[in-house]
Backbone as CSV, one residue per row, in Angstrom:
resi,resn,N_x,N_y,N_z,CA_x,CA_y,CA_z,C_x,C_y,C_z
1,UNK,132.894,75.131,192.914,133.807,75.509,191.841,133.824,74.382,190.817
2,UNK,133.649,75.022,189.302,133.670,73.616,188.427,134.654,73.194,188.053
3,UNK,134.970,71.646,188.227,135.842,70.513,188.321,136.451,70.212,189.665
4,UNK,136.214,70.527,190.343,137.084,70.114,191.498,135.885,68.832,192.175
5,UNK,136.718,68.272,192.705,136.537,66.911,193.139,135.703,67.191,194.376
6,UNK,134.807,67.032,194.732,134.660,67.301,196.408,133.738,66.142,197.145
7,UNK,134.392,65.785,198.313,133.279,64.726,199.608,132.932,65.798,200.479
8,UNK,131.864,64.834,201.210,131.300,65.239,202.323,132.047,64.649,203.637
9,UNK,131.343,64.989,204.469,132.188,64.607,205.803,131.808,62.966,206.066
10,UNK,130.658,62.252,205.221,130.465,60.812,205.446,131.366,60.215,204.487
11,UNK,131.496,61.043,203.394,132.409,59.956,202.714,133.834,60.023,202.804
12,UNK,134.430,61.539,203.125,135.706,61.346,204.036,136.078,60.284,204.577
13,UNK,134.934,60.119,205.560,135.464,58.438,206.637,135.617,57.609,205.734
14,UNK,135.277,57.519,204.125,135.154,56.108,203.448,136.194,56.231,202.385
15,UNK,136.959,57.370,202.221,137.568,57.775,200.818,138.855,57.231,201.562
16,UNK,139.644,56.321,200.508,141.092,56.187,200.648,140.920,53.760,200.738
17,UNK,139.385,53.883,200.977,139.480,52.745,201.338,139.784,51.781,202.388
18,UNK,140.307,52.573,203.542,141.454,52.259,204.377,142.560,52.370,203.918
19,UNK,143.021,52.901,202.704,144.720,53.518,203.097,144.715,54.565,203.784
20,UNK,145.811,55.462,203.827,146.133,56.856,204.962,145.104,58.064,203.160
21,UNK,144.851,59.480,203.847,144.072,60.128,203.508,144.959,61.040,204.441
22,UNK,145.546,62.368,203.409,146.135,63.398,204.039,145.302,64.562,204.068
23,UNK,145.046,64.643,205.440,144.072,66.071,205.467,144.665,67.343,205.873
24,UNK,144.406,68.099,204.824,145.073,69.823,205.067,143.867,70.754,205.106
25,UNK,144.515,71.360,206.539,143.675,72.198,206.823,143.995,73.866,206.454
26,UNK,143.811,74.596,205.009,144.142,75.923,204.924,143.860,76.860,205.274
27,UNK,143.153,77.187,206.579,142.747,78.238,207.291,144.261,78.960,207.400
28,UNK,143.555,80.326,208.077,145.041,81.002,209.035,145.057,80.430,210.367
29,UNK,146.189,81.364,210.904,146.738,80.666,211.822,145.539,81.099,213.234
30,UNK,144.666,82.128,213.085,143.650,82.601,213.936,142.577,81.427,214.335
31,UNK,142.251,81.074,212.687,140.814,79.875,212.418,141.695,79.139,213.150
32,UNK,142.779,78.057,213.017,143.096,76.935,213.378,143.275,77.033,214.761
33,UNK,143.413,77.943,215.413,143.163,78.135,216.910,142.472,77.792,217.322
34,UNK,141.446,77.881,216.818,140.041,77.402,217.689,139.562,75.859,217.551
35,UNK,140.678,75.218,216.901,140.347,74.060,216.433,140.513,73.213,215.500
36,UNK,140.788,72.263,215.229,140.978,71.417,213.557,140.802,70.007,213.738
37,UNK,140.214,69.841,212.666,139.700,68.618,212.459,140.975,67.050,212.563
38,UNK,140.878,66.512,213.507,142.146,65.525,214.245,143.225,64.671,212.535
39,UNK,144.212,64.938,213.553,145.166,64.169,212.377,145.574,65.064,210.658
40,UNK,144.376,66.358,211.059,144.997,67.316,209.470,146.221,68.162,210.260
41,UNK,146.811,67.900,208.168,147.983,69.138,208.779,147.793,70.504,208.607
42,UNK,148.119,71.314,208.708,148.109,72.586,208.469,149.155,73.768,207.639
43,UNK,148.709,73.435,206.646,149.062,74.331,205.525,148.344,75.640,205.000
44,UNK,148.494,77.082,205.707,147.729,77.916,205.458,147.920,78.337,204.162
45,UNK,146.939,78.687,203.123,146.668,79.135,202.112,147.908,79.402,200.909
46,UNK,148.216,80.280,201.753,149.311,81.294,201.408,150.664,80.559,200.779
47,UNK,150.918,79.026,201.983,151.915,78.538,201.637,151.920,77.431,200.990
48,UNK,151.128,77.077,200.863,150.456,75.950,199.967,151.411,75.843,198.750
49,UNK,151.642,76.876,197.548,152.308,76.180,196.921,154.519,75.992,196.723
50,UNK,154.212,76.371,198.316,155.900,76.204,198.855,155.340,74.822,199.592
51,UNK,154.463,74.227,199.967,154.949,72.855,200.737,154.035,71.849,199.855
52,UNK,153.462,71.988,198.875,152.745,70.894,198.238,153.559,70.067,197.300
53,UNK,154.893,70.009,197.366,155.698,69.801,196.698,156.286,68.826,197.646
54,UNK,156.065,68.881,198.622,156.427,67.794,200.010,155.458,66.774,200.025
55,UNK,154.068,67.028,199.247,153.347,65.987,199.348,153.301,64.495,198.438
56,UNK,152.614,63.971,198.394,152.362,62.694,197.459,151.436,62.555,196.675
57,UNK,151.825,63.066,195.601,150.730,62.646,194.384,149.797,61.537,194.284
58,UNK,150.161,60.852,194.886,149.187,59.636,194.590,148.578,59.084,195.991
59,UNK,148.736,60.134,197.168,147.450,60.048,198.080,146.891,60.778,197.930
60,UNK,145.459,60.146,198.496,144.327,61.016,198.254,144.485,62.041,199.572
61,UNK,144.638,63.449,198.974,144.148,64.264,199.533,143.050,65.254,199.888
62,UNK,142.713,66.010,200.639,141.279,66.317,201.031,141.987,67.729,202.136
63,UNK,141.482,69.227,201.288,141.794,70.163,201.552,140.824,70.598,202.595
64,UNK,140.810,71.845,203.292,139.299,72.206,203.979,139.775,73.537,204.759
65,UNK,138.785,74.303,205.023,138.704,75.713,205.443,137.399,76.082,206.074
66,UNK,137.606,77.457,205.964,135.750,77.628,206.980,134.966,76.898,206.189
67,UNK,134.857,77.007,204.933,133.712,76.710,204.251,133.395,76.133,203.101
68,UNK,134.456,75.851,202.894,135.075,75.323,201.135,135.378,75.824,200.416
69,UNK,135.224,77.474,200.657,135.667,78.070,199.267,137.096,78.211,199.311
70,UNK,138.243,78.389,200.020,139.612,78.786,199.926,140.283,77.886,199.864
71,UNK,139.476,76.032,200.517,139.946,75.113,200.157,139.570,74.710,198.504
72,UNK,138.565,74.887,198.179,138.346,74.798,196.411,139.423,75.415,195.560
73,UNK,139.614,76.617,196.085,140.727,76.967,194.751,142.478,76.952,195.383
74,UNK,142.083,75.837,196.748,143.592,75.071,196.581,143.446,74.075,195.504
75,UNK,142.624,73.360,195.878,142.291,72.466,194.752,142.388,72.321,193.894
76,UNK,142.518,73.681,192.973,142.028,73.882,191.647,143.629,74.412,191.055
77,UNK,144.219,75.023,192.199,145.523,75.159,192.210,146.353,73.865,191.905
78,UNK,146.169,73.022,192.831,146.818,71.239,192.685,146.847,70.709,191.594
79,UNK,145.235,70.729,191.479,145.061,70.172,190.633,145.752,70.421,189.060
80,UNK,145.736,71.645,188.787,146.347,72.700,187.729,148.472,72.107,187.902
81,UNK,148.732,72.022,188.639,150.168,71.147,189.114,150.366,70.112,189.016
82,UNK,149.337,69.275,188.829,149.303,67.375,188.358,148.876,66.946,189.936
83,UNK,148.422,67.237,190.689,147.858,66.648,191.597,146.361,66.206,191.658
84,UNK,146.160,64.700,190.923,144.767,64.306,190.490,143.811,63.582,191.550
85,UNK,144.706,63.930,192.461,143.782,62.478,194.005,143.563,63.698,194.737
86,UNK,142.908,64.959,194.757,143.027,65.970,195.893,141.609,66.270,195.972
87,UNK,140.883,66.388,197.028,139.171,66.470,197.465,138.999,67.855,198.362
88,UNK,137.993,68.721,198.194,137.490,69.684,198.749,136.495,69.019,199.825
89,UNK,136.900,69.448,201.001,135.819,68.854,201.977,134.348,70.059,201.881
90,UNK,133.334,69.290,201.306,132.552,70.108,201.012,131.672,70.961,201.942
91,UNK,131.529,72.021,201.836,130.931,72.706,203.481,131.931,72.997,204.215
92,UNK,133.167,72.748,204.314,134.325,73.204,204.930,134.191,72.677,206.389
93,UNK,134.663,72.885,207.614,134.634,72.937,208.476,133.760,72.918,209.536
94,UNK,132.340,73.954,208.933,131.199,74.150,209.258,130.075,72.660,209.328
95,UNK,130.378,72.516,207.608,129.720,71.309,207.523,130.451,69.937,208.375
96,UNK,131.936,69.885,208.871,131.978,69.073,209.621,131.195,69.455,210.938
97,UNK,131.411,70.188,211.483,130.572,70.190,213.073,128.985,70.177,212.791
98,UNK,128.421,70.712,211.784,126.818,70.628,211.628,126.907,69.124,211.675
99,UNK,127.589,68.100,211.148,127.440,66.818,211.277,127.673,65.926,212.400
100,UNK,128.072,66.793,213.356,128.294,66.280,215.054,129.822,65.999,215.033
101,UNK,130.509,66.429,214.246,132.014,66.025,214.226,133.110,66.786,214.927
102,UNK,133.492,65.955,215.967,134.416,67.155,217.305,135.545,67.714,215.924
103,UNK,136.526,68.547,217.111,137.532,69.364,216.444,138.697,69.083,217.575
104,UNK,139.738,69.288,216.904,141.127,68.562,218.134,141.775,70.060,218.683
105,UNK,141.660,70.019,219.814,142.445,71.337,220.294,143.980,71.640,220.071
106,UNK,143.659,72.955,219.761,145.410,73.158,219.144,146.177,73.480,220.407
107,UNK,147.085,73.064,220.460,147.677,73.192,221.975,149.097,74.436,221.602
């Protein structure tokens, strides 16, 4: 999608510098069953713009879904709201595990 900000799953590990990096995961509540990437929160789609208003503008955030596309036009949503630090994990989800990257069980 054009303008939106997006990393990959190597530069994830590097974005923020070592400060904190808030990861939201917008799947439904079905996708996140099977799994999510450790330490994201979970904000499905839908509610995104009832809790992004809880967040912090000035961390970098980094959205993600199956595949990038539903996380892109959160993004584009945020972004459109004054949220200028927000990243599409590119490849979504997929592209994290094609990269050998576990997933944290939802309990």
């Amino acid at each position: 999608m054009f303008g939106i900000k997006e990393v990959d799953t190597y530069g994830l590990q590097k974005l923020g510098g070592g400060k904190p990096v808030l990861l939201v995961d917008v799947r439904t509540e079905s996708e996140v069953a099977r799994g999510m990437i450790d330490g994201a929160m979970h904000i499905p789609l839908h509610l995104l713009p009832l809790k992004m208003e809880e967040m912090c503008k000035e961390t970098p955030t980094v959205l993600y879904c199956h595949s990038g596309a539903r996380s892109a036009q959160a993004c584009a949503y945020m972004a459109s709201r004054g949220f200028d630090n927000v990243f599409n994990l590119q490849g979504g989800i997929l592209a994290w595990l094609r990269a050998g990257q576990a997933l944290a069980n939802v309990a």
